[in-house]
C-alpha positions in Angstrom: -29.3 -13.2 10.2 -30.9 -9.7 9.4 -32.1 -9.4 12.9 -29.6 -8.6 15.3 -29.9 -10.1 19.1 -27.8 -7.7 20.4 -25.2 -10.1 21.7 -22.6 -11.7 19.9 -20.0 -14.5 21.4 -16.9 -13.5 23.0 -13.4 -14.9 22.9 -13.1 -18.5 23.7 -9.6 -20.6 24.2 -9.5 -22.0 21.3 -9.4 -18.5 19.8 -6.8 -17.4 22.0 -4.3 -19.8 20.8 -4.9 -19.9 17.6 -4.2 -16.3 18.3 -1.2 -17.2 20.2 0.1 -19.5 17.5 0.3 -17.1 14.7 2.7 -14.8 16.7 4.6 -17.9 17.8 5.5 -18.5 14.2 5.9 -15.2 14.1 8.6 -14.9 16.4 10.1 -18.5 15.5 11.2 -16.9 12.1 12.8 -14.6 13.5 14.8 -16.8 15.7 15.6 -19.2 12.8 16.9 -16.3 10.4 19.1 -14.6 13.5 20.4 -18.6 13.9 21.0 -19.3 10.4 22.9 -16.4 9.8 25.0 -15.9 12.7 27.7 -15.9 10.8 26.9 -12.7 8.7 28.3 -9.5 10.6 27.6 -6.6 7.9 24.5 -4.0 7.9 24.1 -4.8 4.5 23.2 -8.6 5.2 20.6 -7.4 8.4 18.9 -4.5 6.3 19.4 -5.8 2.7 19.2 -9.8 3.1 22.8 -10.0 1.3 20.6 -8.9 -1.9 20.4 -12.3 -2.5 16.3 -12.8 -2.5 14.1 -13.9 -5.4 11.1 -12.9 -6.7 8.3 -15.0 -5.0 9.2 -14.0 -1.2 9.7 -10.6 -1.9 6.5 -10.0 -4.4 4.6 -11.7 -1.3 6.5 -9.3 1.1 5.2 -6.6 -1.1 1.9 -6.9 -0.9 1.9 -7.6 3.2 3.4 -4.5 3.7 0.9 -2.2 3.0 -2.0 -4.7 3.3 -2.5 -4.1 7.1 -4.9 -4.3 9.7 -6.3 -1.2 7.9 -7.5 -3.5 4.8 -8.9 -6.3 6.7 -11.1 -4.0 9.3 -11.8 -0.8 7.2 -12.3 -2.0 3.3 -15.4 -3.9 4.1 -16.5 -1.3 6.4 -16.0 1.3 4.0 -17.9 -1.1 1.2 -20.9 -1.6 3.7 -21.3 2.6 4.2 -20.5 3.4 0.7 -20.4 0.6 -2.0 -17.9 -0.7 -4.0 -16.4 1.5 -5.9 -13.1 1.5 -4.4 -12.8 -2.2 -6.1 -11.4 0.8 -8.8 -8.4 0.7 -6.5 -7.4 -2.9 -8.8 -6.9 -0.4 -11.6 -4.3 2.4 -9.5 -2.5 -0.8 -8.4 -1.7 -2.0 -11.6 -0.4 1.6 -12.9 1.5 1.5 -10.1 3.3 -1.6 -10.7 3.8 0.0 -14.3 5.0 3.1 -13.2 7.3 1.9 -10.1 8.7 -0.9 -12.9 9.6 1.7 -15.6 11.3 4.9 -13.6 11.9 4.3 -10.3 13.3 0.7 -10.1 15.7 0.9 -12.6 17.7 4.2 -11.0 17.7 2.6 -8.0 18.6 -0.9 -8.8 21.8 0.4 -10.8 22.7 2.7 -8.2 22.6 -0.3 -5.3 21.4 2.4 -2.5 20.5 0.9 0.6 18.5 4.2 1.6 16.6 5.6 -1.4 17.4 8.8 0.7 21.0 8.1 -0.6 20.1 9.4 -4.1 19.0 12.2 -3.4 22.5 13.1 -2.3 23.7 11.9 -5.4 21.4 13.8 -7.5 21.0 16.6 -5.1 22.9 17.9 -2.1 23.1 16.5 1.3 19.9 18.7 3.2 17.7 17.6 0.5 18.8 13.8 1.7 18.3 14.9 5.3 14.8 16.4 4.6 13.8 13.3 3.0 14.7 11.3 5.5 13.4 13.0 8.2 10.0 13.6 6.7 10.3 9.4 5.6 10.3 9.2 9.5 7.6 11.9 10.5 5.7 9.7 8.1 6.3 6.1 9.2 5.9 6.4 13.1 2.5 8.3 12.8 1.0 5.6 10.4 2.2 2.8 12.1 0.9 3.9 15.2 -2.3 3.9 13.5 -1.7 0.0 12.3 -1.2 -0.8 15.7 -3.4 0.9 17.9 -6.8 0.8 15.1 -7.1 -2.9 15.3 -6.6 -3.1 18.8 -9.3 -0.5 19.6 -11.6 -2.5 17.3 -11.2 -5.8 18.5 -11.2 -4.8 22.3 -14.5 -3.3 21.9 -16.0 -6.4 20.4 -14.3 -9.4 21.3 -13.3 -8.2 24.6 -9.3 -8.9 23.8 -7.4 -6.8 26.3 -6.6 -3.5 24.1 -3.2 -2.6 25.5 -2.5 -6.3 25.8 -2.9 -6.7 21.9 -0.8 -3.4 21.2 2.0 -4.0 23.6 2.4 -8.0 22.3 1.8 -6.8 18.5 4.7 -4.2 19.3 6.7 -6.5 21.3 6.5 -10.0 19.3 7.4 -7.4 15.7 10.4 -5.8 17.4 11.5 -9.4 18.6 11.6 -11.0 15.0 13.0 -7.7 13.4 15.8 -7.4 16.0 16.9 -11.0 15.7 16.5 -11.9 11.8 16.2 -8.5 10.0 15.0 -8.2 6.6 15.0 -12.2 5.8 12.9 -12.8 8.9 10.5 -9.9 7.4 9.7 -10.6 4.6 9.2 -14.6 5.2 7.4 -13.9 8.2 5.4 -11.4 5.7 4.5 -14.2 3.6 3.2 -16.4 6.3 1.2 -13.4 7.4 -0.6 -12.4 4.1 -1.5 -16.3 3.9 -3.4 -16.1 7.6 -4.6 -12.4 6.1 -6.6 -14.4 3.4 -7.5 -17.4 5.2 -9.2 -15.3 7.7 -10.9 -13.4 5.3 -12.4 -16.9 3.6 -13.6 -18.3 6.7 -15.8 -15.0 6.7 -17.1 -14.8 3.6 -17.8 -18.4 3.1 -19.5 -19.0 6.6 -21.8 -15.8 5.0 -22.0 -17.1 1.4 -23.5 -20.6 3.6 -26.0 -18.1 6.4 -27.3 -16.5 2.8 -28.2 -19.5 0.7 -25.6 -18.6 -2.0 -23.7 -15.7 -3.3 -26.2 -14.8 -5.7 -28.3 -13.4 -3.0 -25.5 -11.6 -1.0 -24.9 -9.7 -5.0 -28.3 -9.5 -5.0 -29.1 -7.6 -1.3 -26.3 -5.5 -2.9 -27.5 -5.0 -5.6 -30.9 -3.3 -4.0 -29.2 -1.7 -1.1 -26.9 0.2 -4.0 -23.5 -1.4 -2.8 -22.9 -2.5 -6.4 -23.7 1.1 -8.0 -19.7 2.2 -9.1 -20.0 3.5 -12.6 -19.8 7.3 -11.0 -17.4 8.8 -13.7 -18.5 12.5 -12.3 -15.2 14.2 -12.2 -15.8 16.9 -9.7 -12.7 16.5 -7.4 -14.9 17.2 -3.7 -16.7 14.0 -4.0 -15.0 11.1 -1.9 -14.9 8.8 -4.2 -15.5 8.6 -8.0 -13.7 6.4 -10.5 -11.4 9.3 -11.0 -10.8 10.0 -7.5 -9.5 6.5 -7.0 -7.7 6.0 -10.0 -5.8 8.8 -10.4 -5.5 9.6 -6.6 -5.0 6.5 -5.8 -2.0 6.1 -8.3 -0.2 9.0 -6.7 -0.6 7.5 -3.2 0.6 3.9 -4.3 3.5 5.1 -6.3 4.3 7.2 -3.6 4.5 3.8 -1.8 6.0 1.4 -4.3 8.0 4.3 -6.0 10.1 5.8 -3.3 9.1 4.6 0.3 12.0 3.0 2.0 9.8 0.4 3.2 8.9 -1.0 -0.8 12.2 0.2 -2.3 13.9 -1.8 0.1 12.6 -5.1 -0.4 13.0 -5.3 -4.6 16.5 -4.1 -4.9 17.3 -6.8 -2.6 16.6 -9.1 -5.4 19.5 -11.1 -6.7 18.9 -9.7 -10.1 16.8 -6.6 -11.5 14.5 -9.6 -13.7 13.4 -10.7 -10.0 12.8 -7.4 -9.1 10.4 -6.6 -11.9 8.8 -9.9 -11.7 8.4 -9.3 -7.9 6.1 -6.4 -8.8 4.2 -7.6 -11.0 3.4 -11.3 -8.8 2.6 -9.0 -6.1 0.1 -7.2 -8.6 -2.1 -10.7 -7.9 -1.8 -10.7 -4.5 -2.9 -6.9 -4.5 -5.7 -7.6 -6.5 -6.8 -11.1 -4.6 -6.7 -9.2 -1.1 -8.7 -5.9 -2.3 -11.4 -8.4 -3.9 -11.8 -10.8 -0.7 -12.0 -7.5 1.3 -15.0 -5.9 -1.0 -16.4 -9.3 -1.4 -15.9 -9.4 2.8 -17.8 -5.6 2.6 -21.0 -6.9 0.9 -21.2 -9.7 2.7 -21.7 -7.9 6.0 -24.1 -5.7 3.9 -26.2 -8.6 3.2 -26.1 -10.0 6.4 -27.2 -6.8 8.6 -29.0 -5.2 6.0 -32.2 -4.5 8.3 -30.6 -4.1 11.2 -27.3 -2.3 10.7 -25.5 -2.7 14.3 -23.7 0.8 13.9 -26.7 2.8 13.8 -28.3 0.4 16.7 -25.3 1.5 18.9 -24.0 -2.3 18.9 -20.9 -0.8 17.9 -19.7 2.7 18.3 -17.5 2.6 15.1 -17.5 1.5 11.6 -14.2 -0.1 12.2 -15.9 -1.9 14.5 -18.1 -3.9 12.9 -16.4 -6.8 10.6 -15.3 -7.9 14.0 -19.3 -7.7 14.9 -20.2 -9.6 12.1 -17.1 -12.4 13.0 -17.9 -12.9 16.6 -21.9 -12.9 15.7 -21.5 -15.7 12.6 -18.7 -17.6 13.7 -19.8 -17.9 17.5 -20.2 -21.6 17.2 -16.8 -22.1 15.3 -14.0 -22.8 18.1 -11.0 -21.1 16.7 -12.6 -19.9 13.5 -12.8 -16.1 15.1 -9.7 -16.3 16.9 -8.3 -17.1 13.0 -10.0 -13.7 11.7 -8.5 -11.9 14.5 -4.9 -13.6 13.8 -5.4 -11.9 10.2 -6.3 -9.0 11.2 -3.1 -8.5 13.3 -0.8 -10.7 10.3 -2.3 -7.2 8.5 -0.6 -5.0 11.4 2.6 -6.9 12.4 3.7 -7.6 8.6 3.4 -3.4 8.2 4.8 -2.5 11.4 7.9 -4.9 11.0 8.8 -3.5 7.6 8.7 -0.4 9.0 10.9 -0.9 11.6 13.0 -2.6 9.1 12.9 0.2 7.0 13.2 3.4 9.7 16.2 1.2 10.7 18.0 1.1 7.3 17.5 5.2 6.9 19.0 5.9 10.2 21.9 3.7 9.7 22.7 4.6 6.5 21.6 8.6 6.3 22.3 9.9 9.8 25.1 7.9 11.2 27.1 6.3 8.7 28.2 9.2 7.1 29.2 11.3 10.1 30.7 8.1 11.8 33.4 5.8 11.1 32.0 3.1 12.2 33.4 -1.2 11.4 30.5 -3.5 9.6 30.3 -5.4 12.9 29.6 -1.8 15.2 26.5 -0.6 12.4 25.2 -4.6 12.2 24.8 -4.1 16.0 23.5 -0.3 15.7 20.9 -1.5 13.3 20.0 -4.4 16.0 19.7 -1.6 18.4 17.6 1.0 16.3 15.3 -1.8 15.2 14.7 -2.2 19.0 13.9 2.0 19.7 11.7 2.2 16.4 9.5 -0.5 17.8 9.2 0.7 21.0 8.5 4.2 19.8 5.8 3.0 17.2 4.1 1.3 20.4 4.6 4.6 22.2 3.0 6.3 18.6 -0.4 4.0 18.7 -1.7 6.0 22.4 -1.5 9.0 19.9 -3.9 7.4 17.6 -6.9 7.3 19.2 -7.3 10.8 18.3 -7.3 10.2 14.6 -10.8 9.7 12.6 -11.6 7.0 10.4 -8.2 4.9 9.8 -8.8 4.3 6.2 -8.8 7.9 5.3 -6.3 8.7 8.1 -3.3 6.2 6.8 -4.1 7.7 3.3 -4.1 10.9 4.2 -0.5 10.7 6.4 0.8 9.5 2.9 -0.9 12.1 0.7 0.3 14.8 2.9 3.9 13.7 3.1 4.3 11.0 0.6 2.9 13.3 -2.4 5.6 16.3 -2.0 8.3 13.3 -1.3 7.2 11.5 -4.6 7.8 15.1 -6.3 10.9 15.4 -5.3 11.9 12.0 -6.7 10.2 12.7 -10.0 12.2 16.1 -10.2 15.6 13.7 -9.4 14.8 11.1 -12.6 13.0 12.4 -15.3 14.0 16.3 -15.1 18.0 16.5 -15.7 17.5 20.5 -15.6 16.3 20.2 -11.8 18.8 21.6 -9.6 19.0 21.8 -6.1 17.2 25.1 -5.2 14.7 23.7 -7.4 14.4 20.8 -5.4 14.1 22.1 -1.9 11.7 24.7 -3.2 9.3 22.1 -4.7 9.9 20.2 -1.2 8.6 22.6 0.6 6.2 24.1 -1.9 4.4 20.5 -2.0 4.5 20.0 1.5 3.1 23.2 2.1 0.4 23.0 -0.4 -0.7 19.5 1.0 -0.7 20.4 4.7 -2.6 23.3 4.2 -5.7 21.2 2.2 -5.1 18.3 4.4 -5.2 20.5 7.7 -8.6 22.6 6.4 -9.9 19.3 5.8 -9.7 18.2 9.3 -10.8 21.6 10.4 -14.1 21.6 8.2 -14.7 18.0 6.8 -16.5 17.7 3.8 -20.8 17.4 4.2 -22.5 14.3 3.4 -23.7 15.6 0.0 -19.9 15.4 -1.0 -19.3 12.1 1.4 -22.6 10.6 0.5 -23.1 7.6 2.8 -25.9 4.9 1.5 -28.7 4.7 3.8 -28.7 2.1 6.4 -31.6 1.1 8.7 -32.7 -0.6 12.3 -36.2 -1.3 10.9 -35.6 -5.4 11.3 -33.9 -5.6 14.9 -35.4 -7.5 17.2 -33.1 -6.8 19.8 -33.6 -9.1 23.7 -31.6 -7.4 26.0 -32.5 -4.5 28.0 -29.6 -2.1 27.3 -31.1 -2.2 23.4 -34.8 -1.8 23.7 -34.5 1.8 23.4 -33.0 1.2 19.7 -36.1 0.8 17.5 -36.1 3.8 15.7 -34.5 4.2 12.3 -31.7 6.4 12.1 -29.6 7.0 8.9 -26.2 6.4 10.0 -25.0 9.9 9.3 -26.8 10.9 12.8 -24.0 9.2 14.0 -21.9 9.9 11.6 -18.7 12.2 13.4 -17.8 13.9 10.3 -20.8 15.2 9.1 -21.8 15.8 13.1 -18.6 18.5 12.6 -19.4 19.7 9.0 -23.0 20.7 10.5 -21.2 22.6 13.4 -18.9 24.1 11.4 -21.4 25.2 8.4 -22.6 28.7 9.9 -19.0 29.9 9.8 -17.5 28.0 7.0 -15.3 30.0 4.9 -15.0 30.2 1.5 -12.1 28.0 1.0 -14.0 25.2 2.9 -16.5 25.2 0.4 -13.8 23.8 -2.0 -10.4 24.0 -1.5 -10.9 22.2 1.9 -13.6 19.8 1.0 -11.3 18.0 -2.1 -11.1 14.6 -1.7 -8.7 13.4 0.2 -7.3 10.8 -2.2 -5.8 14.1 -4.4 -3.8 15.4 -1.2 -1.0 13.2 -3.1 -1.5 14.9 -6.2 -1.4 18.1 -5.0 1.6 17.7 -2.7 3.3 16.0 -6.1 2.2 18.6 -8.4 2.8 21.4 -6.8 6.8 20.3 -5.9 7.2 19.6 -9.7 5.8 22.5 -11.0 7.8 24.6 -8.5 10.8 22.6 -8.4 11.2 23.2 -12.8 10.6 26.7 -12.5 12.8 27.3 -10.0 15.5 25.8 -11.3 14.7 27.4 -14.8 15.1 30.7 -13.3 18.7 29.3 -11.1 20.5 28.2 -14.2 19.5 24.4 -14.3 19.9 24.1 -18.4 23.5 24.7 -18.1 24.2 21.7 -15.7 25.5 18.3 -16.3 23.7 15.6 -14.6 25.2 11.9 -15.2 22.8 9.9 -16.8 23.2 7.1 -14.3 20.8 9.9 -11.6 18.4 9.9 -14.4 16.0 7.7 -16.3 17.8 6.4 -19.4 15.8 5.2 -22.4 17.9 1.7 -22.2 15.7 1.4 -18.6 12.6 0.9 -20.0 11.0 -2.0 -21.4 9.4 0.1 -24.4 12.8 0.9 -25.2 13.8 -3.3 -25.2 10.4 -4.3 -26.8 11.3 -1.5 -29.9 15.2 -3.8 -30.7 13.4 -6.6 -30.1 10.4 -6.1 -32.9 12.8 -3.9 -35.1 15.1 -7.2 -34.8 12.3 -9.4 -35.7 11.1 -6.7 -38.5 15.1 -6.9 -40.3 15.1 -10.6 -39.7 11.5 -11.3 -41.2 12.5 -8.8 -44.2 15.7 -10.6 -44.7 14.0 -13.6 -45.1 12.0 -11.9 -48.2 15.0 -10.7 -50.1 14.9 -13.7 -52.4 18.5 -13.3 -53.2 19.2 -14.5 -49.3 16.5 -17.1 -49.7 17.8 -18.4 -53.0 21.3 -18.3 -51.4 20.2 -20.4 -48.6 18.4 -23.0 -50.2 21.2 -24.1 -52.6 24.0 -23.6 -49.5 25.6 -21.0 -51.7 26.8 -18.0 -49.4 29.3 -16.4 -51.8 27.9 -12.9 -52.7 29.9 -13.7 -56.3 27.5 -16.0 -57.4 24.2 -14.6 -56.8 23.8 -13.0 -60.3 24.4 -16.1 -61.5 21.9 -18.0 -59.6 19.4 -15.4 -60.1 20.1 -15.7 -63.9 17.4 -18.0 -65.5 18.8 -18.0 -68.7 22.1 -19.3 -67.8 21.5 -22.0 -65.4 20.3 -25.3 -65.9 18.0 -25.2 -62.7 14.1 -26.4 -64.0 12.1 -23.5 -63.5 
């Protein structure tokens, strides 16, 4: 299989319905959750799911929601051009899940918001609630336009699937099932979705472990092509990826996302109790890691595989994006069905993100633009919430035309939530563990964040960084033996950075790159989360230094309260065991309970050998 041929298969009809069944289900779910609860009227039941789920669905939920289309296309692509170090991202998950656990779910849980954007009211002023809303909205619709339209693009260009076809039924079939069933029908159609997300993703990697003769050898063409070398602990902040890049930038992005975004926030504090909620976090934790490994595992696979004739370089495709698909409709050819399956998961990865951001653009409007300006009965905002579910999906369709224009959609989707979900995550972090934040210190760490992180985000897309700082691993053409006549011209080999359409830009822009592009703009962009995030804190505490926030009462139920945390529950719980085990010592007590004599009267006696007839 090193040898490409220059022609892969093409959909056949098998592939389209197993395609077809997967949003079938789809849909079904949502008709069975509008059926089954027909007879519940309120918002609260459509957006919240009567805060009655448990910790399975919802941990399942959580880890479909931001495992999209994005994961299944661009994580082994980004494994085949640059290794696998982002297998580091198993590490920023779980400090996530620690993180989101300890300070953010407890405020919320106790408060019972429906919005997160609700507490900042509470703890703020109502414009700080509007600007977090709005920007939660900004946000949303440009990355889910990027779920949507990415794997379209992708899949068109290889399989030949009709590319607005896919979009328009992917929008259509998510709006369906949100409209009708709301959050249930999410986040069990969510589940079904991260099961065809991983079943696809098997049927890949162990038709490739079977074409190589083993995994060994797949580790091994790794191994020589430098896929496996991720011990890069260099801490200089303008490479792409280093272990600290990803584990500490990555942390900020994916608290960001389990922290505070609507669409996370949403889905544990609809647990039945806060137990479930924790425990939801921490299943999903598994499913996190299972899905990053089967993707990097999914990467060096389609290393081995085309490792002498890379199809990118060859022009076979014309993006990296592009070429898991490749590798699907090249290996599974003679499979009926098999790469309809891998394009099911692909879009399970898109329509299990888009729908729980519909949900969850839904849930802010409702509940932070109309219901305070409207008095409106549970039956009227049940309907509204139908109805906005309905416009967000049609507008996220309307958003994925407007994708074509971003890059790479890896670094694009992280990017949308470093820029906006960084300064957002400050503001938050300001809210629950800094009772001297006031409200002037808020808004001006707001803005100061978002300002900070535009600024590096925007140079970055003006001068991206150069492949020293990128640093691509060499891939070559040398073993194509291409037969059709549109590829003879290929036989040349060409590092992929030739092709490459961000170092093509860094070398245009290099003769008049200004100083700041030589560092400010070429920082990674996992730290446009940190930056937004640091910079609101900073500037949000001095601020409010300076605007009297010592002197103001905050009630402790707006801010982190030592009786949140675990820590705080594991300390009684050992100082418990600590007084119990050195009760058990005192030999007075243990004297006392041997003989069944509890009267504190008599212990001198008993202790008294040389007046008792006890034997010693």
């Amino acid at each position: 299989m090193s040898g490409g041929s220059g022609v892969t298969g093409s959909f056949a009809t098998t592939d389209y319905v197993v395609f077809a069944m997967m949003l079938v289900v789809s849909a079904a779910v949502g008709v069975y959750y509008a059926w089954a609860d027909r007879g519940q009227r309120s918002s609260g039941d459509f957006l919240m799911g009567g805060r009655r789920l448990t910790a399975l669905p919802v941990s399942l939920s959580l880890t479909a929601s931001f495992m999209s289309a994005i994961t299944v296309l661009s994580n082994p692509a980004e494994v085949y051009r640059y290794g696998a170090i982002i297998v580091f991202y198993g590490l920023s998950y779980m400090m996530t899940m620690v993180v989101t656990s300890e300070v953010f779910l407890p405020v919320f849980y106790r408060l019972g918001v429906t919005s997160t954007y609700e507490y900042l009211e509470l703890r703020f002023n109502r414009m700080t609630r509007l600007m977090g809303t709005g920007l939660f909205i900004v946000q949303t619709i440009l990355y889910t336009g990027i779920v949507i339209y990415a794997p379209a693009l992708a899949l068109n260009q290889v399989t030949g699937m009709d590319l607005w076809g896919a979009v328009i039924s992917t929008g259509v079939v998510c709006t369906f099932y949100c409209t009708m069933g709301g959050l249930k029908a999410v986040v069990w159609t969510d589940v079904f979705q991260l099961g065809v997300m991983l079943a696809g993703f098997l049927s890949v990697i162990i038709r490739s472990v079977v074409l190589q003769g083993g995994v060994l050898p797949i580790l091994l063409d790794s191994q020589e092509g430098g896929r496996l070398q991720i011990w890069d602990f260099d801490p200089n902040p303008l490479k792409r990826h280093t272990f600290w890049t990803i584990t500490v930038g990555g942390t900020f992005v994916w608290v960001s996302i389990y922290g505070i975004n609507q669409a996370q926030v949403q889905r544990y504090i609809s647990c039945r109790t806060i137990n479930h909620a924790r425990a939801s976090l921490y299943i999903n934790l598994l499913g996190l890691w299972s899905v990053l490994l089967c993707s990097v595992f999914a990467g060096l696979c389609l290393y081995s595989v085309y490792r002498s004739c890379d199809p990118w370089t060859a022009g076979l495709v014309s993006a990296p994006d592009q070429l898991m698909p490749y590798l699907v409709m090249d290996i599974l050819k003679d499979f009926p069905g098999l790469p309809g399956l891998f394009v099911a998961a692909a879009y399970s990865g898109s329509l299990s993100t888009v729908s729980s951001s519909i949900n969850a653009l839904a849930a802010v409007t409702v509940e932070d633009l109309i219901k305070p300006h409207a008095d409106l009965s549970e039956k009227q905002l049940n309907r509204i919430s139908k109805g906005l579910s309905l416009v967000f999906g049609a507008l996220c369709v309307g958003m994925a035309a407007l994708s074509s224009l971003m890059g790479g959609i890896l670094q694009a989707a992280i990017s949308i939530f470093g820029i906006i979900g960084g300064p957002l995550l400050g503001l938050f972090t300001l809210g629950i563990l800094c009772p001297v934040a006031n409200t002037r210190g808020a808004l001006a760490g707001l803005v100061s964040g978002l300002v900070m992180s535009l600024w590096v985000g925007i140079g970055a897309q003006v001068y991206p960084s150069p492949p020293e700082l990128t640093r691509p691993l060499p891939l070559t053409t040398e073993g194509c033996n291409f037969t059709t006549a549109n590829h003879l011209n290929w036989t040349a080999t060409a590092p992929p950075t030739q092709l490459d359409h961000t170092a093509a830009a860094a070398g245009r822009h290099n003769h008049s790159r200004p100083v700041l592009a030589e560092h400010w703009y070429s920082l990674s962009y996992m730290y446009f989360s940190p930056v937004g995030t640091v910079a609101a804190v900073s500037v949000g505490l001095i601020v409010s230094l300076f605007t009297g926030g010592c002197g103001q009462e905050v009630s402790s139920e707006l801010t982190l309260m030592k009786e949140d945390t675990s820590l705080y529950h594991l300390f009684q719980f050992l100082s418990h065991r600590v007084t119990w085990w050195t009760g058990r010592r005192d030999p007075t007590i243990d004297r006392a309970e041997k003989t069944g004599n509890a009267n504190p009267a008599f212990y001198h006696v008993e202790l008294d050998l040389t007046k008792t007839t006890v034997p010693s």
